[in-house]
N, C-alpha and C positions, 0 to 999 in steps of 0.2 A: 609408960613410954615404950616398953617393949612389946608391949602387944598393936603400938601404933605402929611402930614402926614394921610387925611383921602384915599389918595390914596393908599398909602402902607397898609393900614387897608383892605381897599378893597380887592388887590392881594392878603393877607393872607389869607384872609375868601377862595377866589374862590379857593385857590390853595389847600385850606386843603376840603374841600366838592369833588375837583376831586383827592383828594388822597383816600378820602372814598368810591367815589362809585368804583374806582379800587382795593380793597381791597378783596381777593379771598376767603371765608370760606370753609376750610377743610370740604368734608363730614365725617359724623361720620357714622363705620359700625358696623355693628348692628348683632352681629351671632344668627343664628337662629339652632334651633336642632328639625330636621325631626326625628320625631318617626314612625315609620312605624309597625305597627301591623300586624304580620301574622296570619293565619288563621290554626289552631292547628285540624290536623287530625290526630285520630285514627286508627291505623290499626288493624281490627279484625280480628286477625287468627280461618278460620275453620277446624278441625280437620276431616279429611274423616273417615267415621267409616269402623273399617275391615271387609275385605270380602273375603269367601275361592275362592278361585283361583287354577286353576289347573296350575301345574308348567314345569310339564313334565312325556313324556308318553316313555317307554320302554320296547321292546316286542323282542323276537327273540327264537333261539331252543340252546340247551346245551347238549353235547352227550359225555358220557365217555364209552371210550371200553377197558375190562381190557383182557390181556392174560390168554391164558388158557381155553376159553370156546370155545364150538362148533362149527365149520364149517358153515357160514350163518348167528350166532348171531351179530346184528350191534351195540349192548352196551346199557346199560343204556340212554336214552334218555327223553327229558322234554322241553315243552315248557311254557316259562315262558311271565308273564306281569309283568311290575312294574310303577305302577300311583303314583306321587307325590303330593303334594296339598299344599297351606300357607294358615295360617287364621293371618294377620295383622304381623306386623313386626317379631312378635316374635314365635310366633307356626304357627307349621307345622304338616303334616300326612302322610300316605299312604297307599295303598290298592292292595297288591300283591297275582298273584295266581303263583302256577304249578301245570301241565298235566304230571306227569309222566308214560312213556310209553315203551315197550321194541320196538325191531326191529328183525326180524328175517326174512330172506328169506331162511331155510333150514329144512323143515318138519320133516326131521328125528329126528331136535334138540327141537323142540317147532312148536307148532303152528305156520303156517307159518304167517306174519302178521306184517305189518310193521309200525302199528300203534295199539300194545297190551297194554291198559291200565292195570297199575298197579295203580296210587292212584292221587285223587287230595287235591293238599294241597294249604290254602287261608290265607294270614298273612293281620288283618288291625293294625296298629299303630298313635301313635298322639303323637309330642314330642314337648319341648318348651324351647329357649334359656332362659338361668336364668340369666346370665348376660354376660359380653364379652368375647367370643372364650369357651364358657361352655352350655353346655345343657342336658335334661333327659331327658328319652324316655320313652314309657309302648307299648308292644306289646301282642296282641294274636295270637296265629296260631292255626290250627285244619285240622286235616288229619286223618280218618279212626277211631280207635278208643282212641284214646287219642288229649286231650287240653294242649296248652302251653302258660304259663303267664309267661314276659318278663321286665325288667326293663333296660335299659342300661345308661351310665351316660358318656358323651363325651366330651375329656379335648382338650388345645390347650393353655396352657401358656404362649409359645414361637413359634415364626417362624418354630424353629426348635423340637416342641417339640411335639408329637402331640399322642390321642389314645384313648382308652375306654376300661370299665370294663361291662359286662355282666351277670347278674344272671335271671337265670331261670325255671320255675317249669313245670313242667312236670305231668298232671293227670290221671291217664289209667285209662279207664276203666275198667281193669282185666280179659276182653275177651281174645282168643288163638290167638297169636300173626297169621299174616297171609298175605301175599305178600302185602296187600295193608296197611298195619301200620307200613311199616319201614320207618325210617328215614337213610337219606344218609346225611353226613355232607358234607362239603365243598371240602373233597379230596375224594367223592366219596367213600366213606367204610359205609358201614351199620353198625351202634353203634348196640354192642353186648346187650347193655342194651336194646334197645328196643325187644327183643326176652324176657322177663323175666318179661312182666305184670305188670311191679310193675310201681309208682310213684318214679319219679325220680328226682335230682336237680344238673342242669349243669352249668356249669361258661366256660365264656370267655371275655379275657384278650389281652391288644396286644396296648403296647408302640411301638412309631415308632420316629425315629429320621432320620431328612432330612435335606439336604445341598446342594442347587443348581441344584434343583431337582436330587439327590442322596439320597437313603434314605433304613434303616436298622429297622427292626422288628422284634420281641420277640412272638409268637403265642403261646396261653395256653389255650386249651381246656377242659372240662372232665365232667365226664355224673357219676352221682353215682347213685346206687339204693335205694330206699328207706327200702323194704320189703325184701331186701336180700343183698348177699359180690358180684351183679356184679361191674364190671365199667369202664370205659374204663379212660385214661388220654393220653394226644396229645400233644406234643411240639415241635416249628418249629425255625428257624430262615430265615427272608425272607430279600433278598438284590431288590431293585431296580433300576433300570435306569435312568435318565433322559429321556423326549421324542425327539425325532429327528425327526423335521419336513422337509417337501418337497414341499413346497405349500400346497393342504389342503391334504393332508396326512403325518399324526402320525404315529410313532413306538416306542416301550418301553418295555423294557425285566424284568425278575422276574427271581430271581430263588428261590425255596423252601428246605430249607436241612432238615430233620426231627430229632431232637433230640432224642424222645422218642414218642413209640409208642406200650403200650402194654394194655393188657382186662384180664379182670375176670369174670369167671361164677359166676353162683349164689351161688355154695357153699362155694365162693372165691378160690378156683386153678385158677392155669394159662391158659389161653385159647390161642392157635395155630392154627398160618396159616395165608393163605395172606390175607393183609387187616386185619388183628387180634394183632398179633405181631411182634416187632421187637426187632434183639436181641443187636445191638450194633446203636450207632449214627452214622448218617448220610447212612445208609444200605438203605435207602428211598431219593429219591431225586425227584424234578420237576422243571421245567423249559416252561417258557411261555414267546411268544413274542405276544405285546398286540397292534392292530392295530384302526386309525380312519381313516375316511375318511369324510371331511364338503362336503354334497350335498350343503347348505346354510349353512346362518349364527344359522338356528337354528335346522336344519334337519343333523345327520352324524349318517354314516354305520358304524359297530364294528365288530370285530373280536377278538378271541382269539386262538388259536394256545398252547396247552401244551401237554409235553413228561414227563410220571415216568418211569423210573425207578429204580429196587432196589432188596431187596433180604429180604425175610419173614422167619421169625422162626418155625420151624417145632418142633414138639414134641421130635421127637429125638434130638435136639439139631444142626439140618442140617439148611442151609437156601435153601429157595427157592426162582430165580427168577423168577421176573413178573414185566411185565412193561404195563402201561396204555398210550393211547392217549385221550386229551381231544379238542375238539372244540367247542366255543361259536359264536354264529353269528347273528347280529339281527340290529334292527333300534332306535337310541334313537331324540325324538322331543320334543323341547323345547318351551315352550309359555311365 
């Protein structure tokens, strides 16, 4: 019995020592946490300093012929330049001249001469946006014997809403007025006031309102004298067209009705005649079909094309007709 029993002792022992080395320990895991450090770059913004730029160059000839004058006379004529400039995001300049010059090839009327200078006139300007869709301008001009100091102020609130206000001074030198110190406004009439020596102060005005490239203007002019009762006053209302393209050529029509259109001499009476007064609205009309054409994308040919006619107030209380044609033609280059 003893030796059974130390046998069964034995099997225990062995049986339990091979349960132990069979005995599997779970690994344990262990999380780890990867930091990863990035490398923290700055970006330094450099600011390019401004610099003037020329923006674009425009040059061509502009010819108004009115009825009524001589046999061989070819109108009023002028060729003009106009250079652009930017200096940095916000101002901008410019440096305009005109040649103005008569035309005639018929002796008996003038000098024959188809290049008769009458005056040149040189406008520089500098303007600068003040904040979004707004900006002010200052201009000089000078031609013959008087200087003109310019301020204009340029709105755009809306898509559709858009225009500028104009004042400006006028300084004569009080010399005797003389072909080559007139001033021609924009419909070709020589302002009565310039004949009268005096220092003058002119305003121009002209809201426009546009929709889909369609668009309607209000034009107010007027020139007063200083040193006497002349003055002329001008009002228009202008329609436009949208452009209707062709490939790279444009067209787009204008037409001009003139509200009011009348002058005073110096001793303030009424002053008569074409190009002087008009007796009712709309007696004056124009009409312009306005052409491009892209040689490139930054080189295009311009034309203008306009027709007045109308009927002027005569001293008797008569009107007279007379009608003008205008052509502009020239190259505008964009850089």
């Amino acid at each position: 019995m003893k030796k059974l029993a130390l046998l069964l002792g034995s099997l225990l022992v062995v049986g339990a020592t091979a349960s132990a080395k069979e005995a599997v320990v779970a690994p344990v895991e262990v999380s780890k946490e990867v930091v990863v450090v990035a490398d923290v770059v700055e970006e330094v913004v450099v600011e390019e300093a401004p610099t003037l730029k020329l923006t674009s160059i425009k040059t061509g000839i502009w010819s108004e012929n009115r009825s009524g004058k001589a046999g061989g006379d070819l109108g009023n004529n002028s060729l003009r330049l106009y250079t652009n400039f930017s200096y940095g995001a916000d101002w901008y300049g410019w440096f305009n001249a005109r040649r103005y010059f008569n035309s005639n090839t018929n002796g008996s009327y003038a000098e024959k001469d188809l290049f008769d200078k009458v005056a040149t006139r040189t406008y520089v300007g500098v303007g600068r946006n003040l904040f979004e869709n707004y900006s002010v301008e200052l201009q000089y001009a000078a031609q013959g014997s008087w200087d003109k100091y310019a301020i204009t102020g340029n709105f755009a609130p809306t898509s559709w809403l858009s225009g500028y206000l104009m004042y400006e001074y006028k300084a004569d030198d009080g010399k005797k007025f003389d072909n080559k110190d007139f001033t021609v406004n924009e419909e070709g009439i020589v302002s009565v006031v310039q004949h009268t020596n005096s220092d003058s102060n002119y305003v121009e005005f002209q809201p426009k309102l546009s929709y889909n490239g369609w668009g309607i203007s209000y034009y107010f002019e007027g020139e007063y004298a200083i040193s006497n009762d002349s003055e002329v006053q001008y009002q228009q209302v202008r329609l436009f067209t949208p452009k209707a393209k062709y490939g790279d050529f444009a067209v787009s029509g204008e037409y001009r009705g003139t509200l009011q259109y009348e002058s005073k001499k110096e001793n303030g009476s009424k002053d008569y005649g074409v190009g002087t007064r008009m007796k009712d609205a709309f007696d004056v009309n124009r009409i312009y079909a306005h052409g491009t054409y892209a040689l490139t994308e930054t080189t295009t040919i311009f034309t203008s094309l306009g027709y007045e006619f109308g009927k002027w107030e005569q001293a008797d209380g008569s009107k007279k007709d007379s009608y003008m044609t205008i052509v502009e033609a020239g190259v505008n280059v964009k850089f």
